[in-house]
GULO-106322 format. One record per residue (C-alpha): residue number from 1; residue in one letter; x, y, z negated. Coordinates in nm, 4 decimals, always signed. Example, Ala and Ser with C-alpha at 12.3 -4.5 7.8 and 13.67 -1.06 7.14 Angstrom:
<atoms>
(1,'A',(+1.2300,-0.4500,-0.7800))
(2,'S',(+1.3670,-0.1060,-0.7140))
</atoms>
This chain:
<atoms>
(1,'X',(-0.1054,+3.9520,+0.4107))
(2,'X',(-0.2833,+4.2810,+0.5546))
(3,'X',(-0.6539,+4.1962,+0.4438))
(4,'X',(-0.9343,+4.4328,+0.6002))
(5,'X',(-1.0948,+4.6730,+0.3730))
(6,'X',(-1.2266,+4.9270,+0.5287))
(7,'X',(-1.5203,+4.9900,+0.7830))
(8,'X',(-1.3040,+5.0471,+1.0891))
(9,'X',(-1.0188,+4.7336,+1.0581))
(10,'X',(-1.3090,+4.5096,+0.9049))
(11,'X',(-1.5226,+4.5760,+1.2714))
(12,'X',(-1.1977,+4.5640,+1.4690))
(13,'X',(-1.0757,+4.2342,+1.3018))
(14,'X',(-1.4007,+4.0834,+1.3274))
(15,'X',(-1.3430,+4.1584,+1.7189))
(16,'X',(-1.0114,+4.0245,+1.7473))
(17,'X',(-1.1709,+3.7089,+1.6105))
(18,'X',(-1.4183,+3.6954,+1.8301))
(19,'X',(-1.2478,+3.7147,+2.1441))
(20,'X',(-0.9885,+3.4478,+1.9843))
(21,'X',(-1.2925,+3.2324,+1.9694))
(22,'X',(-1.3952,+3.2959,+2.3356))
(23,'X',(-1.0538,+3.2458,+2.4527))
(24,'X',(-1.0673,+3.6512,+2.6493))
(25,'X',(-0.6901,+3.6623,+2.6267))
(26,'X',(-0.7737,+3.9925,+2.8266))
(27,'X',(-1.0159,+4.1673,+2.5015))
(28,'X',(-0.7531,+3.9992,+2.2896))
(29,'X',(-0.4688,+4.2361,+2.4516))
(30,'X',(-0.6738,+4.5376,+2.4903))
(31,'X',(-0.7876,+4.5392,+2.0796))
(32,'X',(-0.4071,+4.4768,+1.9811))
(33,'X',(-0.2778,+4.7652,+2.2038))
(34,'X',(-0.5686,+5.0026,+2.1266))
(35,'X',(-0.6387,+4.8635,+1.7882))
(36,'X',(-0.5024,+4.9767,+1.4610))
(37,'X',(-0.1244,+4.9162,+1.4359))
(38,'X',(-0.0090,+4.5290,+1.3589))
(39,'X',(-0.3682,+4.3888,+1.3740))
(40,'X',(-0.2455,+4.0471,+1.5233))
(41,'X',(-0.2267,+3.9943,+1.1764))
(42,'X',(-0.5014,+4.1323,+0.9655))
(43,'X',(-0.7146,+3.8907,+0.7907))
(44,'X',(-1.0771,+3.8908,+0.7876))
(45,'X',(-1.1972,+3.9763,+0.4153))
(46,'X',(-1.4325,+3.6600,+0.3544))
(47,'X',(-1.1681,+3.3685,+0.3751))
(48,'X',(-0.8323,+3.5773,+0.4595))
(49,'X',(-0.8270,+3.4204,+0.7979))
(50,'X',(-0.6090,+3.5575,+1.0602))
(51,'X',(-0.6864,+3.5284,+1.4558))
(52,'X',(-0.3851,+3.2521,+1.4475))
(53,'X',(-0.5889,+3.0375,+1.2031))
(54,'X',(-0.8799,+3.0512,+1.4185))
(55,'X',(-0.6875,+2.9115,+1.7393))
(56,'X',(-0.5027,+2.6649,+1.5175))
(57,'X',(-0.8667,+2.5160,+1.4072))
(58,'X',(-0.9963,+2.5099,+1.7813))
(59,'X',(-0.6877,+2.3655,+1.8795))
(60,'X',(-0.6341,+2.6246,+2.1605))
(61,'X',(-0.2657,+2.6858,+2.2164))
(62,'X',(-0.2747,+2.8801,+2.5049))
(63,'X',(-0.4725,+3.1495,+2.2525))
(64,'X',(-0.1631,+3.1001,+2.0244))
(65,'X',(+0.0894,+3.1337,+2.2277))
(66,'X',(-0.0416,+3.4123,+2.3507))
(67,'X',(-0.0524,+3.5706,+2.0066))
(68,'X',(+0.2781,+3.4571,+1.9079))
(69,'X',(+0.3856,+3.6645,+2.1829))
(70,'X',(+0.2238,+3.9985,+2.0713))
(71,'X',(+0.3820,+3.9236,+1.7183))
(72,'X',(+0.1212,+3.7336,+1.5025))
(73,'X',(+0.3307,+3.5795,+1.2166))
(74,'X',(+0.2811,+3.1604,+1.2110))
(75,'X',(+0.3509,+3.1840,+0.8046))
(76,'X',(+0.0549,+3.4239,+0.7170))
(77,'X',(-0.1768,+3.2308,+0.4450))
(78,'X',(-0.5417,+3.2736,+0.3973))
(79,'X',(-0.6931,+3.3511,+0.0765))
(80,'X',(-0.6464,+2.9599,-0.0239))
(81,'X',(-0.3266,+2.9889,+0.0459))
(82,'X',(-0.3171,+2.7787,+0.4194))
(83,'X',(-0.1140,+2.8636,+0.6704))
(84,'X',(-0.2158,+2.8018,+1.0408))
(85,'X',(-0.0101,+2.5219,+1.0269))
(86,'X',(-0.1782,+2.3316,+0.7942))
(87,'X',(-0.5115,+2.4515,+0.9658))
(88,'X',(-0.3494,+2.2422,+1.2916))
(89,'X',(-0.2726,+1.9591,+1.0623))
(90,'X',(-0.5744,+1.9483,+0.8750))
(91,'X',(-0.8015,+1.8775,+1.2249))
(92,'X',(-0.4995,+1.6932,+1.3696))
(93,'X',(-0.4664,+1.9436,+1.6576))
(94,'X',(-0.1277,+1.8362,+1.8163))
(95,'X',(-0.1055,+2.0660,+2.0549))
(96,'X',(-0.2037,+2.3758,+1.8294))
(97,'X',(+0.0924,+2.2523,+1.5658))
(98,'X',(+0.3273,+2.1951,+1.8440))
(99,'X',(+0.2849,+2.5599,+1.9864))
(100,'X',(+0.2867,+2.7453,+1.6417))
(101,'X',(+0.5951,+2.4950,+1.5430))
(102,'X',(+0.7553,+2.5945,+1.8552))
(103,'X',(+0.6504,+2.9971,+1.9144))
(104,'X',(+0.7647,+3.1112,+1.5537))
(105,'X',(+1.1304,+3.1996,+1.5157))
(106,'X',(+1.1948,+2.9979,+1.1923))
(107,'X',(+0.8848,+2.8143,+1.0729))
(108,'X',(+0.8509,+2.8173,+0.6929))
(109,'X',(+0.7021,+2.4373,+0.6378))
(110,'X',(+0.8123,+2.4953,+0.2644))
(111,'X',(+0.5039,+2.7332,+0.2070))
(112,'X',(+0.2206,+2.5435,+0.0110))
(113,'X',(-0.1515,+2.5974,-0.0675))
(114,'X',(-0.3140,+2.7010,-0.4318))
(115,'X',(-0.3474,+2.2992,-0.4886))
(116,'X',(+0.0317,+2.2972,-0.4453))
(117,'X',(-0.0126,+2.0642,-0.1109))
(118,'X',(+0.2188,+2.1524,+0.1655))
(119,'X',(+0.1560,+2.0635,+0.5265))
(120,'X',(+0.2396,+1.7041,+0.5018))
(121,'X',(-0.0482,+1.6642,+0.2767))
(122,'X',(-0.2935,+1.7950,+0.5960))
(123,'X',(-0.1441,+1.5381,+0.7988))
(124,'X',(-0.2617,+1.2248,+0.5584))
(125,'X',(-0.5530,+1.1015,+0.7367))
(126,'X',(-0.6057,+0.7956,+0.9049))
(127,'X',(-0.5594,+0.8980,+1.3584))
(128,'X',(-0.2891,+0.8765,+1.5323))
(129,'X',(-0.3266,+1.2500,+1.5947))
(130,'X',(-0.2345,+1.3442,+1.2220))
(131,'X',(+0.0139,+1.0606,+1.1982))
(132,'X',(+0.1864,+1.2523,+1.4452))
(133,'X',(+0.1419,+1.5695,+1.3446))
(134,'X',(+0.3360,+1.4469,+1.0210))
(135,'X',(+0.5698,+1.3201,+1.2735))
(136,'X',(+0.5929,+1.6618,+1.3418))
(137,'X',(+0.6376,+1.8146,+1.0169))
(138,'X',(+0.9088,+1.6161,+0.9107))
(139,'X',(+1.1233,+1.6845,+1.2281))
(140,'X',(+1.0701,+2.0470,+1.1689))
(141,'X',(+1.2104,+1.9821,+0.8014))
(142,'X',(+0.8688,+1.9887,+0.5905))
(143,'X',(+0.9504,+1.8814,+0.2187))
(144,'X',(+0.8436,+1.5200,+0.1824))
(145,'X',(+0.9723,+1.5277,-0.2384))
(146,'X',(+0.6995,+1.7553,-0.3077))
(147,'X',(+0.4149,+1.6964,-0.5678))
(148,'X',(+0.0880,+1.9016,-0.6051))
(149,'X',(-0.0197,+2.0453,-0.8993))
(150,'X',(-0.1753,+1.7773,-1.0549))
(151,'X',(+0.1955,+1.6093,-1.0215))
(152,'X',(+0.0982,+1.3569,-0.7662))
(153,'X',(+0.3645,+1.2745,-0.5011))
(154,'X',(+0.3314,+1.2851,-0.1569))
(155,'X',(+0.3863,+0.8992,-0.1163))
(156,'X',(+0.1309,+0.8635,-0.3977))
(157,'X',(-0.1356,+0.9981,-0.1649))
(158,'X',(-0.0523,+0.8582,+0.1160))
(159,'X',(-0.1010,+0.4909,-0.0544))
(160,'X',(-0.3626,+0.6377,-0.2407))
(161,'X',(-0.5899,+0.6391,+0.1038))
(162,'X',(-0.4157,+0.2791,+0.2375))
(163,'X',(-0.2033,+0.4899,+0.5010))
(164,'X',(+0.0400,+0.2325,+0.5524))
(165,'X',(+0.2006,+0.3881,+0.8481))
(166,'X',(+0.2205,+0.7235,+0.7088))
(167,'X',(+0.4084,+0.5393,+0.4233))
(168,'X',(+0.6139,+0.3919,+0.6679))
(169,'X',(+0.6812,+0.7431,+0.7523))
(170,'X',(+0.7574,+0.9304,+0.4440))
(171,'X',(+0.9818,+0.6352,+0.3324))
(172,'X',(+1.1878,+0.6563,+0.6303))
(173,'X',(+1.2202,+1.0118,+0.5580))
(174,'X',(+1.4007,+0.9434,+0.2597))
(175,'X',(+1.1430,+1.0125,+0.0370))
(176,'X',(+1.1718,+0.8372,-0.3595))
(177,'X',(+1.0070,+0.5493,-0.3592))
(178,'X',(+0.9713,+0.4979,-0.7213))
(179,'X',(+0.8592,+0.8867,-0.8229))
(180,'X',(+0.6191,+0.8815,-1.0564))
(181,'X',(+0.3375,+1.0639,-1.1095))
(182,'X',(+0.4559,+1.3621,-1.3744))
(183,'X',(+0.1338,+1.3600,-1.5773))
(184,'X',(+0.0195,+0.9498,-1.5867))
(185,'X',(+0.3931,+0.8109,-1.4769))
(186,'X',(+0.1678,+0.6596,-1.2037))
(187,'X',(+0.3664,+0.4972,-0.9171))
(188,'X',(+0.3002,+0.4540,-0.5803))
(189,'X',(+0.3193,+0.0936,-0.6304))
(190,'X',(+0.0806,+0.1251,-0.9341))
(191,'X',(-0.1652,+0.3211,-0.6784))
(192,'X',(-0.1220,-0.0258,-0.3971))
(193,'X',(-0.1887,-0.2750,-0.6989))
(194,'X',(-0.4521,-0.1027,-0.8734))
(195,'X',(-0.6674,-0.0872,-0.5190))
(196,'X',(-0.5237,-0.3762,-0.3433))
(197,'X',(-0.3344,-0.2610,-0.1027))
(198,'X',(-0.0970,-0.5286,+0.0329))
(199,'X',(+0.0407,-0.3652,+0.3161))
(200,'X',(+0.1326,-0.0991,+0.1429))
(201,'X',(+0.2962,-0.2225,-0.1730))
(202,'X',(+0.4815,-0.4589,+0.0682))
(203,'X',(+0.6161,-0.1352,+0.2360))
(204,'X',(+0.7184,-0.0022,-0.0650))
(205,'X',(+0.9056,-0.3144,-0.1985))
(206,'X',(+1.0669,-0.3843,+0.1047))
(207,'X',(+1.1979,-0.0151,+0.0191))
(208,'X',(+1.3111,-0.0692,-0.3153))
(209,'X',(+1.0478,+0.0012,-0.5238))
(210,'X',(+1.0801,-0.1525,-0.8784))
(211,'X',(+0.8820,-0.4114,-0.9222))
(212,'X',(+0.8750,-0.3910,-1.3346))
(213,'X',(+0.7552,-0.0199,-1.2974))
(214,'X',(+0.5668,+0.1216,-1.5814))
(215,'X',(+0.3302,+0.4357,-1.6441))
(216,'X',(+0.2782,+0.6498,-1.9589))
(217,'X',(+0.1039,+0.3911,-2.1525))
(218,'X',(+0.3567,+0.0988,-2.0249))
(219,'X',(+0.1075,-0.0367,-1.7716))
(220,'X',(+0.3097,-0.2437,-1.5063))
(221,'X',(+0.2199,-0.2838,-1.1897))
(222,'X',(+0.1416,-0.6468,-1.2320))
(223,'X',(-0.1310,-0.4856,-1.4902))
(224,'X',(-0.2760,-0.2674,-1.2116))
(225,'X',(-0.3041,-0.6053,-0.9918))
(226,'X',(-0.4765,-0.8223,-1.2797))
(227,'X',(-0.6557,-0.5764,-1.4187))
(228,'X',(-0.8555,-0.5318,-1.0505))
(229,'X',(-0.8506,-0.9209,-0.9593))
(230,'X',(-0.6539,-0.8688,-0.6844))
(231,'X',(-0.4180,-1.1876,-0.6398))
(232,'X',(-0.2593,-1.0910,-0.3314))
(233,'X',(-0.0623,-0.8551,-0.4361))
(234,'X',(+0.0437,-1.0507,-0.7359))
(235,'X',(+0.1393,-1.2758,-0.5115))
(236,'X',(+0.3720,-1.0055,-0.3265))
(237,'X',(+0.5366,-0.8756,-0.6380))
(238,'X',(+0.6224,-1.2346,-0.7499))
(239,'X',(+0.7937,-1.2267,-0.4140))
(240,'X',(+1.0061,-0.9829,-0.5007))
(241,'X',(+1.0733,-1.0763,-0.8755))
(242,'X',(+0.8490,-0.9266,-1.0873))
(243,'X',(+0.8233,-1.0458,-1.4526))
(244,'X',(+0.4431,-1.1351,-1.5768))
(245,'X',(+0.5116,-1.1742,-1.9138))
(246,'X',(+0.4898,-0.7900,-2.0112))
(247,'X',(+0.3049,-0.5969,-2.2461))
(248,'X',(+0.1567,-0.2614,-2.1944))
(249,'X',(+0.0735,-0.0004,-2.4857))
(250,'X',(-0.1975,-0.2254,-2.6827))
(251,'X',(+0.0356,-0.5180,-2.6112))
(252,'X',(-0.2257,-0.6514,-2.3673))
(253,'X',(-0.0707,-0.8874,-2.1232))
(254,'X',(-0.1912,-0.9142,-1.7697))
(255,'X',(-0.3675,-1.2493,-1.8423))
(256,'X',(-0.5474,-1.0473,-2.1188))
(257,'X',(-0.6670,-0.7710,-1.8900))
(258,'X',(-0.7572,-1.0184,-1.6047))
(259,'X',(-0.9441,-1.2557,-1.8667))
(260,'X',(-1.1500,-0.9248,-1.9833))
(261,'X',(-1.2615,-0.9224,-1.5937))
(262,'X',(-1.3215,-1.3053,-1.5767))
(263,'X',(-1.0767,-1.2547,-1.2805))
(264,'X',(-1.0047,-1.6862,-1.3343))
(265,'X',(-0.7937,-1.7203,-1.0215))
(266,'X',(-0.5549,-1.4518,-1.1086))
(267,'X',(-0.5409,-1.6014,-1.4699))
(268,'X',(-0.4167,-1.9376,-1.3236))
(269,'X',(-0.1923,-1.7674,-1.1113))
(270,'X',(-0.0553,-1.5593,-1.4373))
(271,'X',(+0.0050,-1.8749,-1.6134))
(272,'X',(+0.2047,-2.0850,-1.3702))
(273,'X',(+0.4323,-1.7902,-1.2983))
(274,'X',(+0.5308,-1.7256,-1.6554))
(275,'X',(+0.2987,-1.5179,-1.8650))
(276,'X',(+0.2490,-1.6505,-2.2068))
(277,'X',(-0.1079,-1.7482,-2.2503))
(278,'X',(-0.0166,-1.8001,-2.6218))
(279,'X',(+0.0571,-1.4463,-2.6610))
(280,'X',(-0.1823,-1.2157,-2.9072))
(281,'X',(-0.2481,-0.8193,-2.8175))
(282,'X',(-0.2620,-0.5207,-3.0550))
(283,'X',(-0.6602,-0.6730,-3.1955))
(284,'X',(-0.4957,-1.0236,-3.2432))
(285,'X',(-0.6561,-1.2011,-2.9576))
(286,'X',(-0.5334,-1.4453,-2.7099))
(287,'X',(-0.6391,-1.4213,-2.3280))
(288,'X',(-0.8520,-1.7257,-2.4034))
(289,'X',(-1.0553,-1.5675,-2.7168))
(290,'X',(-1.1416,-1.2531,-2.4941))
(291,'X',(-1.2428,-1.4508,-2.1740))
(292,'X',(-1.4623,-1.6004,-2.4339))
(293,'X',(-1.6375,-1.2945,-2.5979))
(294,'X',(-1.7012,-1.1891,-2.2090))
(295,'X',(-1.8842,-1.5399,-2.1928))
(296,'X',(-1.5961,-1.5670,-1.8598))
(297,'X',(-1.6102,-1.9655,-1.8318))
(298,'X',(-1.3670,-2.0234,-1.5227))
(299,'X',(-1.1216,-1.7468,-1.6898))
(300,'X',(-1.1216,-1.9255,-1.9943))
(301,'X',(-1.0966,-2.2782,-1.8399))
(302,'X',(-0.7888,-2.1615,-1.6528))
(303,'X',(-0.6462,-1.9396,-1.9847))
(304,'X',(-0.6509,-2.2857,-2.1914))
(305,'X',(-0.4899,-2.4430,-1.9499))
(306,'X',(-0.2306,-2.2107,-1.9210))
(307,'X',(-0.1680,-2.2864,-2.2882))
(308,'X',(-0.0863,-2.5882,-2.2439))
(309,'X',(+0.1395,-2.5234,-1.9806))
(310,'X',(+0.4957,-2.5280,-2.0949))
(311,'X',(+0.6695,-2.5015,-1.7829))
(312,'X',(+0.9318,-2.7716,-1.8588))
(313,'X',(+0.8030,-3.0465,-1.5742))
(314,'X',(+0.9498,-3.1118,-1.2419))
(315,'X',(+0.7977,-2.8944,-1.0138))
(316,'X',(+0.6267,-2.6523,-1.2567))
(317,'X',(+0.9488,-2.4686,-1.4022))
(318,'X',(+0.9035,-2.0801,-1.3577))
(319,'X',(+1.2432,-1.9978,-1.1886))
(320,'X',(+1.1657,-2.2696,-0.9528))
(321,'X',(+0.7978,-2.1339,-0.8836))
(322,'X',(+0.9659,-1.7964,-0.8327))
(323,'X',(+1.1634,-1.8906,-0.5732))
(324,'X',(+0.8949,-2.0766,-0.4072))
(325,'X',(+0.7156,-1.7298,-0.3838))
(326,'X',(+0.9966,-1.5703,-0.2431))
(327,'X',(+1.0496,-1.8035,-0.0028))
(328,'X',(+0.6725,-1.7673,+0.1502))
(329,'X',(+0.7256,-1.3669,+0.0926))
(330,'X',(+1.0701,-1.3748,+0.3229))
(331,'X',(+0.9726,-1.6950,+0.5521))
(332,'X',(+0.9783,-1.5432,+0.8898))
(333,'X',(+1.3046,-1.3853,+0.8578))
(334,'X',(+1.4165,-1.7429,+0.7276))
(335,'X',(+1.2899,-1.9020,+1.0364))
(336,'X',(+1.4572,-1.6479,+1.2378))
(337,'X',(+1.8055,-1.6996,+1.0836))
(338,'X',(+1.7724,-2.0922,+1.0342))
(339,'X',(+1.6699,-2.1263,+1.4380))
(340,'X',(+2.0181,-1.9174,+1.4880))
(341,'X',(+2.1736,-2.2681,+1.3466))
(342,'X',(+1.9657,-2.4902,+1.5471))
(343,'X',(+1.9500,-2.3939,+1.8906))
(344,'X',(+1.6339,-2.5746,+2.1243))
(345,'X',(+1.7129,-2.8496,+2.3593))
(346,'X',(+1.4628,-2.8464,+2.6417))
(347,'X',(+1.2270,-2.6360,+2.4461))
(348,'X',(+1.2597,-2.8280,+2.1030))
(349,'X',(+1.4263,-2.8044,+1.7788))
(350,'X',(+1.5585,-3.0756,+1.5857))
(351,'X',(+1.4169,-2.9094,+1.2355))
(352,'X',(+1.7579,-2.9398,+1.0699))
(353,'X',(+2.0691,-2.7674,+1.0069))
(354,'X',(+2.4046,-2.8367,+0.7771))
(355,'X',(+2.3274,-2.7925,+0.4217))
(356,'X',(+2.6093,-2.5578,+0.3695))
(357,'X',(+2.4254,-2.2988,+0.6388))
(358,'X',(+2.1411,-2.2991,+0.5110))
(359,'X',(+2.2386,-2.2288,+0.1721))
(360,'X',(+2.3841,-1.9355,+0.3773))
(361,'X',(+2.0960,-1.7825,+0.4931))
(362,'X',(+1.9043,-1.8402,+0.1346))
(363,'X',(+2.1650,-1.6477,-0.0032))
(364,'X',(+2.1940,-1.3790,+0.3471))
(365,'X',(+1.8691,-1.2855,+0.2004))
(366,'X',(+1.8884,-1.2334,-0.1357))
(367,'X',(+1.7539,-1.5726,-0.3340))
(368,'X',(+1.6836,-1.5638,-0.6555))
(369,'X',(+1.8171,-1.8954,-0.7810))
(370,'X',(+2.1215,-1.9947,-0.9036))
(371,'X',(+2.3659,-2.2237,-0.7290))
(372,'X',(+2.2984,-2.5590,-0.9603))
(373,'X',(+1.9364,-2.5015,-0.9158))
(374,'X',(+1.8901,-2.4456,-0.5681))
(375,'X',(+2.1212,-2.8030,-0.4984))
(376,'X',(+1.8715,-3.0188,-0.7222))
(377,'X',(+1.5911,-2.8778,-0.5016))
(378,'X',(+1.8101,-2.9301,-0.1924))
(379,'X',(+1.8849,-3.2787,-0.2418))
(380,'X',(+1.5226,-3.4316,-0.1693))
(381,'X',(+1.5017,-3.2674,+0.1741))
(382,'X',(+1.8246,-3.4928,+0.2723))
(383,'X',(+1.7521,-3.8603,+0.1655))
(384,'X',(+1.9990,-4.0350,+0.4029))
(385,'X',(+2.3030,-3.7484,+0.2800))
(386,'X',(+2.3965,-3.6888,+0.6332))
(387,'X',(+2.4860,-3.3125,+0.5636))
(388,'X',(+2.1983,-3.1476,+0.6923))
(389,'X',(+1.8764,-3.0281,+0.5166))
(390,'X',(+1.4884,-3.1167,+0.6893))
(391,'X',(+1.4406,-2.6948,+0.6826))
(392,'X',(+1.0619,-2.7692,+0.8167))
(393,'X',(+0.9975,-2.9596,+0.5258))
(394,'X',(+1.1535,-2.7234,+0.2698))
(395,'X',(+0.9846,-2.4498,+0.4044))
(396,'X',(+0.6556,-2.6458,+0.2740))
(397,'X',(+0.7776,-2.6908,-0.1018))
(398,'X',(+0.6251,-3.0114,-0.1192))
(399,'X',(+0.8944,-3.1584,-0.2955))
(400,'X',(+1.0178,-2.9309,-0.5103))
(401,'X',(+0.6762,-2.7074,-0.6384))
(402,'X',(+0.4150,-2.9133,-0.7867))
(403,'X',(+0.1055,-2.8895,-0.5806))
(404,'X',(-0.1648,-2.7413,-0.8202))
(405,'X',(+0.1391,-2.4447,-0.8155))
(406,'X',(+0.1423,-2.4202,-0.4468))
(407,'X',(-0.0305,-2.1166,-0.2854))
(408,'X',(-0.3396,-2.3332,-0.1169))
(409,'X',(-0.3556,-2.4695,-0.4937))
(410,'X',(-0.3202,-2.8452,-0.3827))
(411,'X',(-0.7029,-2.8314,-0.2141))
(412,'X',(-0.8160,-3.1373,-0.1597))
(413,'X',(-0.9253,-3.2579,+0.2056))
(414,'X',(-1.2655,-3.1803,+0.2932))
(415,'X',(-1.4971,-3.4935,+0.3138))
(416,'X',(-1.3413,-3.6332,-0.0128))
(417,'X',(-1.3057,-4.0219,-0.0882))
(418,'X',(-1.0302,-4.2919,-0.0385))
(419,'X',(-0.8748,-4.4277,+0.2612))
(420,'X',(-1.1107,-4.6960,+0.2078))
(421,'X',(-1.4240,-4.4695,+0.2654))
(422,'X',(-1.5321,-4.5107,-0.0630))
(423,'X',(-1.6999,-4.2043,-0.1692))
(424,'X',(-1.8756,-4.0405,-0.4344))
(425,'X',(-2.2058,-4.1554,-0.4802))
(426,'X',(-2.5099,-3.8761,-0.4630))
(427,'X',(-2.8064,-3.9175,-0.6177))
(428,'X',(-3.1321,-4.0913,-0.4260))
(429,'X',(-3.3375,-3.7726,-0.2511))
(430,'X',(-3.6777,-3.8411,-0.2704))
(431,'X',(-3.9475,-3.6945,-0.0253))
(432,'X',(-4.1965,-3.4730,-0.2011))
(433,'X',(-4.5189,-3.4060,+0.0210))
(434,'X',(-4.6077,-3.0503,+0.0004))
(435,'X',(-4.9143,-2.8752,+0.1120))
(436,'X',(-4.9197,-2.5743,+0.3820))
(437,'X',(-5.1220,-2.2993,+0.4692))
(438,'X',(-5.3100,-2.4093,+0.7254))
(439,'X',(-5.4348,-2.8162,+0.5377))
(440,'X',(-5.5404,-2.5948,+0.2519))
(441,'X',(-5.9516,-2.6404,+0.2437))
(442,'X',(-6.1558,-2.3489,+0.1863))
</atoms>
């Protein structure tokens, strides 16, 4: 990179720059042929910016093309190390990135700044302008595998600022979806549980990520989610299998870490889908005892509870809870394949299809129960054993999941009371007479 030093290319540089910035493609022709020789690409000294990065950040292609033309080289880096295609990326300038993508001979997208980003990481902001500018990239072969210098992935990033399309992206690009970070062993899925991002760590199951991945310091991903509160995404990686009862380095569970946070909800949760509430970490506390120091009453109201949950009851047995979440994590593709067995009759459905199909499409999409399980739970939702299962009602778990393990936790109907209208009596109110402003004697 030919950098200006002395008094003559510094003025004529400065110039060239100039008249980039007006857009006087005429000056611009008249400097190169009179200038000194390959000045197209001289760099101004302050920043190492060439008259290519300029019209890359104003988005003017017309200036670009026009200094393709008279050689200006689309690979040149500035003193940071940019090129003018990450300039174009960075501002989302379509246009510029199109021209320098298409004016340069063989476009090195593999070049990357002193962070060690590459262009792709320019284009992670949340327009439509840089999601297709990454578009862009990737057609023109940019590296989507690549990791900056502080060893954090590309997809990392991206679900790192809840860019759920631009994960979209870099997934269908073939990019790993379980690469961790090479310093922490972060995830990208730790990175959507830890902030509570469900779109994206729904993208990045539905891709294969593992749900049972662990960091450095054996923090799962179900860690990240308790740790933050965020019950959501729990609920989306028990839809996809993931085991609760794990420990991490200190041999914290997630119950422990969400009982630290009085997270009480996510405790519950914890405990009906199989973490051990009787468990003790590295300081020989249970969830309970630490929701307790942290004076945490709803966390430790639901962590006793949990204790005395043993999972063996109709209705409350983890496998059976498991596949309950799955089913509400895959339900519209089950609708879609069950109405492919029951076709409408003058706009209706009769809500039921043979038995033997719709074990079909449970197992067409992957459940997780075994055969002699998933007939005991069939059975209720065909009372008169005509052959064919009530899918409608299935779909609600009613009579199969207990209700307090149900995802609306059994709520009760709002006004309260018995069919007989007996409610709950209040307490009398009794009017108090109070004195204002304006009766007050003076």
């Amino acid at each position: 990179m030919p950098i200006a030093t002395d008094r003559l290319s510094k003025l004529q540089i400065l110039k060239l720059i100039q008249a980039v910035n007006e857009k006087d493609h005429d000056k611009i022709v008249k400097l190169i042929d009179n200038g000194i020789p390959d000045l197209v690409n001289f760099a101004e000294p302050s920043h190492g910016r060439t008259g290519l990065h300029l019209a890359a950040c104003a988005n003017d292609d017309a200036t670009i093309k026009h200094l393709i033309s008279y050689g200006a080289d689309c690979d040149q880096t500035d003193l940071e190390g940019r090129t003018p295609y990450m300039k174009a990326a960075e501002y989302g300038h379509v246009q510029a990135l199109k021209a320098l993508l298409e004016g340069a001979l063989d476009p090195d997208l593999s070049l990357r700044d002193l962070d060690g980003n590459n262009i792709c990481n320019y284009c992670l902001h949340a327009t439509k302008r840089h999601q297709e500018c990454l578009n862009l990239a990737i057609k023109y072969g940019a590296n989507v595998h690549v990791c900056d210098n502080d060893g954090s992935s590309l997809l990392s990033k991206a679900t790192s600022e809840g860019l759920d399309k631009a994960v979209k992206t870099l997934l269908n690009a073939g990019v790993e979806v379980n690469q961790q970070n090479e310093s922490t062993g972060k995830s990208a899925l730790h990175i959507a549980c830890e902030k509570g991002l469900e779109e994206c760590a729904r993208l990045l199951l539905k891709f294969n990520a593992n749900p049972n991945c662990y960091n450095f310091k054996n923090v799962s991903a179900a860690h990240s989610a308790s740790a933050n509160g965020h019950l959501s995404v729990l609920q989306i990686l028990s839809g996809y299998g993931a085991d609760f009862n794990v420990l991490d380095a200190k041999r914290n569970t997630p119950m422990h870490l969400a009982a630290d946070k009085g997270y009480g909800a996510v405790c519950k949760y914890l405990g009906q889908r199989g973490c051990l509430a009787t468990a003790k970490n590295a300081d020989g506390k249970l969830a309970r005892v630490i929701a307790k120091d942290n004076e945490h009453k709803e966390a430790l109201k639901e962590c006793k509870k949990a204790e005395k949950n043993k999972g063996t009851k109709p209705g409350t047995q983890v496998e059976v809870v498991k596949f309950y979440d799955w089913m509400i994590e895959n339900k519209t593709q089950l609708e879609v394949d069950v109405h492919d067995y029951d076709t409408e009759t003058e706009g209706q459905r009769s809500g039921k299809i043979p038995t033997q199909d719709f074990i079909s499409v449970l197992r067409a999409n992957k459940s997780p129960l075994n055969e002699d399980k998933l007939q005991s739970i069939l059975k209720p939702h065909d009372p008169q054993q005509s052959g064919k299962i009530d899918y409608e009602l299935f779909f609600t778990a009613k009579k199969f999941i207990n209700k307090q393990f149900l995802l609306d936790g059994g709520k009760k109907k709002k006004g309260g009371g018995s069919a007989k209208g007996k409610g709950k009596k209040g307490k009398t109110k009794i009017e108090m007479p109070i004195c204002v402003k304006e009766e007050i004697e003076r």
